[in-house]
N, C-alpha and C positions, 0 to 999 in steps of 0.2 A: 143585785143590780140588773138591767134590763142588759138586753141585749139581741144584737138579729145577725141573724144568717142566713146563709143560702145554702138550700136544699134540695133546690132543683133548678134548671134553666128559668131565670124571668122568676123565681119565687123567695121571697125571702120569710124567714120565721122570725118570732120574735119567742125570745126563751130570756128565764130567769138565771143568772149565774153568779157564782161567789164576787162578791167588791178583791178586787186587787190588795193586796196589804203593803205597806208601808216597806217591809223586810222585804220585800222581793224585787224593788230597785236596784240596780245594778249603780254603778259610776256612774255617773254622766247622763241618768233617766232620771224623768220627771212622770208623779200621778196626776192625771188632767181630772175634770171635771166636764162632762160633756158640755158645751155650748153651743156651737152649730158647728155645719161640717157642710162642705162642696161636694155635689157630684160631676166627677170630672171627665170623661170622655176616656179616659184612659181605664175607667172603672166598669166599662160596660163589658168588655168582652165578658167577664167575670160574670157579670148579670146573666150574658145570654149563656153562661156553663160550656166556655171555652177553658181547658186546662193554663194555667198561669207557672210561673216556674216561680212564686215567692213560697216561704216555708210556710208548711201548715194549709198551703192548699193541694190536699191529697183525697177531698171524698168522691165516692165512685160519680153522685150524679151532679154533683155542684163543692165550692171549697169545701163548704161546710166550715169556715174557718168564723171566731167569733170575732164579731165588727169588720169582717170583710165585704170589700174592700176598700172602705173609705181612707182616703189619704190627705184629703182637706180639711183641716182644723182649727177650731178656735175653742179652747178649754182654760179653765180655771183653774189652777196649780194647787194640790192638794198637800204634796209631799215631796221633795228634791232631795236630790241628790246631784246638783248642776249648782256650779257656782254664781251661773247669774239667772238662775231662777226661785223665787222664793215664795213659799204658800200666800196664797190669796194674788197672786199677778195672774193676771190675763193674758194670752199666750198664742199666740197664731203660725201656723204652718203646718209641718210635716207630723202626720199619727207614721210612726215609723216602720209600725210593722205592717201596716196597709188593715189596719182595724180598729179604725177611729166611731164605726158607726155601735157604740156601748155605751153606757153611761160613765165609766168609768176606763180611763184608759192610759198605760204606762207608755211612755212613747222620749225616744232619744234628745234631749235637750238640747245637743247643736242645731238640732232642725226646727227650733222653736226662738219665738223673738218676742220680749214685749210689746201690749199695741194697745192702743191710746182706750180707753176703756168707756171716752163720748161715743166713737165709732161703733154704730149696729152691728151688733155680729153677724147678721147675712151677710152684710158688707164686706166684715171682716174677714170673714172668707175667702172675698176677693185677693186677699195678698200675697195667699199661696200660689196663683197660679201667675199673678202678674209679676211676683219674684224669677219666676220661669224665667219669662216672658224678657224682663230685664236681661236678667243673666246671658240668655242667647243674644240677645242684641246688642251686647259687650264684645261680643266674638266675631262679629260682621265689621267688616271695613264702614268707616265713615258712612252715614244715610244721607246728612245733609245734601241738597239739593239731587238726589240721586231717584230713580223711578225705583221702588219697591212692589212686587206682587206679592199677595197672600194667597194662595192657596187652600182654601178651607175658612167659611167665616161663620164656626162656633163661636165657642167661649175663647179659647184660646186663638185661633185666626184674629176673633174682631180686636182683643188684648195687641196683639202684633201689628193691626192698624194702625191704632190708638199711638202707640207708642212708636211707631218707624214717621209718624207723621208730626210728632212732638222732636224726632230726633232732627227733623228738620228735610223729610223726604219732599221732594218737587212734587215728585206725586204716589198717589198709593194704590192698586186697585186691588179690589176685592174678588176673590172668583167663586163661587159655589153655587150648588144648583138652587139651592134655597133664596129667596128675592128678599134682598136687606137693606134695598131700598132706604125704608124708611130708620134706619139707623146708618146709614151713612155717613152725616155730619155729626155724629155722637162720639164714630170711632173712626175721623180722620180719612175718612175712602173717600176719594175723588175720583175712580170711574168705579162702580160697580158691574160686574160680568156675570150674569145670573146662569151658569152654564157650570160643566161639569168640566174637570180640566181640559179632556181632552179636548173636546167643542173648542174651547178657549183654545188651543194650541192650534189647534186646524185651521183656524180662524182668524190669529196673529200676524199682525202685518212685520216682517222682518224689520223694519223702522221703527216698530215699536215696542221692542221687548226690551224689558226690563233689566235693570244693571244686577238687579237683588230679585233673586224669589223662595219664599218662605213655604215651603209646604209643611201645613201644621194640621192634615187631616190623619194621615198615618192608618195602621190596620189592613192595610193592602199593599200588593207592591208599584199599581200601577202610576199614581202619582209624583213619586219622585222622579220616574222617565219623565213624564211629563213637565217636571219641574226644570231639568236639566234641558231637555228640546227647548223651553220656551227664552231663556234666561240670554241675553245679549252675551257675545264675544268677550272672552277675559271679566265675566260676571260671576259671582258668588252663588250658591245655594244654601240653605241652612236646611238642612232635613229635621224637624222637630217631632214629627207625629213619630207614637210610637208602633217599632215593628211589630206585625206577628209572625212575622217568619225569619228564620235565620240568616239566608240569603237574597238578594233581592237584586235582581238583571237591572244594568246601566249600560247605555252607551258609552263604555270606554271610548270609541272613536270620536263621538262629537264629544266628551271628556278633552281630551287628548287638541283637536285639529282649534279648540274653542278657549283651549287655555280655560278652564274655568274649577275653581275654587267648592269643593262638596266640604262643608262641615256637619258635624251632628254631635251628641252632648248630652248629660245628663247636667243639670244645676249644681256644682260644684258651691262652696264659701255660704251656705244656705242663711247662716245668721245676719251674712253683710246685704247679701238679696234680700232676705223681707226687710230691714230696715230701709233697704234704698226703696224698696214700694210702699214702705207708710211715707218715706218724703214722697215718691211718684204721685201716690194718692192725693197727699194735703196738695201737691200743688194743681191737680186737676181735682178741683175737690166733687165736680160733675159724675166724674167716670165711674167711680162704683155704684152708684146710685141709679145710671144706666144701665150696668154690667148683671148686676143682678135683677133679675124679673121675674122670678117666681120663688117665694118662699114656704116651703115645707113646713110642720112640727116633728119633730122628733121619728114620730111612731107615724108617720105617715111614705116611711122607705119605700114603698110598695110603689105607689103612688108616685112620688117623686124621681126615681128611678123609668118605670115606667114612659114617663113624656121624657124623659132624657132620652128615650131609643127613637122618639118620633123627631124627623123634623119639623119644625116649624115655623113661620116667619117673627113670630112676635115673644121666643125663647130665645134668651142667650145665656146665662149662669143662671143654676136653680141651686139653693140653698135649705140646709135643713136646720131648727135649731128647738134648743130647748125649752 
């Protein structure tokens, strides 16, 4: 079967290696069938040959690990050993070891969910991350009528829009430096703030911070201060982006004098999230078809990966498929 890795910063290979066998499912794993797969922002440090702490990422100049790091998936069920997945179903979610980008690929069946098999697989892609996306937004107080900020409007920022604006947010805005303008009314932003947190913070009129703020850039430490400074008196934060450092400085005091609420989270019940995001999907049935804007082939990882490190104004999800 095909397969790529990475062998140095920014480069990936593409090598021949044995198909997975049938016997070497474990309980509860399923053999996929490549179909497409999301590059998700969480996958990049890896691109640029930052060390990662999952297993099997140990080479001196890159993982070197095979199908890493893809963790967005959509595959065709070869062989189970999951009681509710069976060969030839179509399958969306979690590659579980973070090495979905193979042709063939064994991966944990709790983190896999049947999906509708009208739905384009670039699409379908989409479900993994707006599974998140849900999930975190189960763990926030009430939106309804409430000011929500995002922090960050990628893939996942614009998805937190989308969705805090359907939850029934009074308002949303959007902060990044990148101009998203012209997606605004796609993913529910009613101010756009084309600036960089801090700007945005400096710049905040005390009247008008938000009861909710979402920071879903992560990779750094400085934005979640930022998050915390900006957020109104006895208001919430959801910390989503993921860290690369262990530790990361907060204002305990404006914590503390502001009464205010820090949560953060990995996707827990992952079978019950992708199904709540194929009904999120069908009932906007708009939003993945805006969500995704550039789709990849297969063997074009390089490529694909690549404008994933760039910003851009007219990239929001890039999918690859086969």
């Amino acid at each position: 079967m095909w397969a790529y890795r990475l062998i140095a910063p920014y480069q990936f290979e593409k090598i021949e290696a044995p198909d997975p066998l049938e016997q070497q499912l474990g309980a509860g794993q399923v053999l996929l069938q490549f179909v497409a797969a999301g590059v998700c922002g969480s996958d990049l440090p890896a691109f640029r040959g930052a060390q990662g702490r999952l297993p099997g990422d140990d080479g001196a100049g890159a993982a070197e690990k095979l199908g890493f790091p893809i963790h967005e998936i959509v595959g065709d069920v070869i062989a189970s050993r999951h009681p509710q997945h069976q060969p030839g179903d179509r399958v969306v979610g979690w590659a579980s070891g973070f090495d979905g980008l193979m042709e063939q690929v064994i991966s944990d069946g709790d983190g896999l969910v049947a999906c509708d098999p009208a739905l384009a697989p670039a699409q379908a892609v989409g479900l993994q991350p707006l599974a998140c996306v849900l999930y975190a937004v189960e763990q926030l107080p009430d939106l309804a009528g409430r000011h929500v900020a995002v922090i960050g409007q990628g893939s996942i920022g614009l998805l937190f829009s989308a969705v805090a604006k359907a939850a029934g947010a009074r308002r949303v805005t959007g902060v990044d430096p990148v101009d998203r303008r012209e997606m605004a009314s796609a993913f529910g932003i009613d101010t756009v703030v084309q600036a960089t947190s801090d700007r945005w913070v400096h710049h905040l009129d005390v009247g008008d911070r938000p009861e909710i703020v979402i920071e879903a850039v992560g990779h750094q430490v400085a934005t979640l201060g930022h998050a915390i400074e900006a957020v109104a008196p006895g208001g919430t934060v959801f910390y989503f982006g993921v860290p690369d450092d262990d530790s990361y400085p907060i204002s305990m005091r404006t914590m503390l004098r502001n009464n205010l609420t820090l949560i953060s989270g990995v996707t827990q019940d992952r079978r019950r999230m992708l199904a709540e995001a194929g009904r999120f999907a069908a009932e906007h049935p708009e939003l993945l078809g805006d969500y995704v804007t550039h789709v990849f082939g297969c063997h074009e990882a390089q490529a694909a990966f690549e404008l994933a490190t760039r910003p851009v104004p007219g990239r929001v999800k890039i999918a690859m498929v086969a």
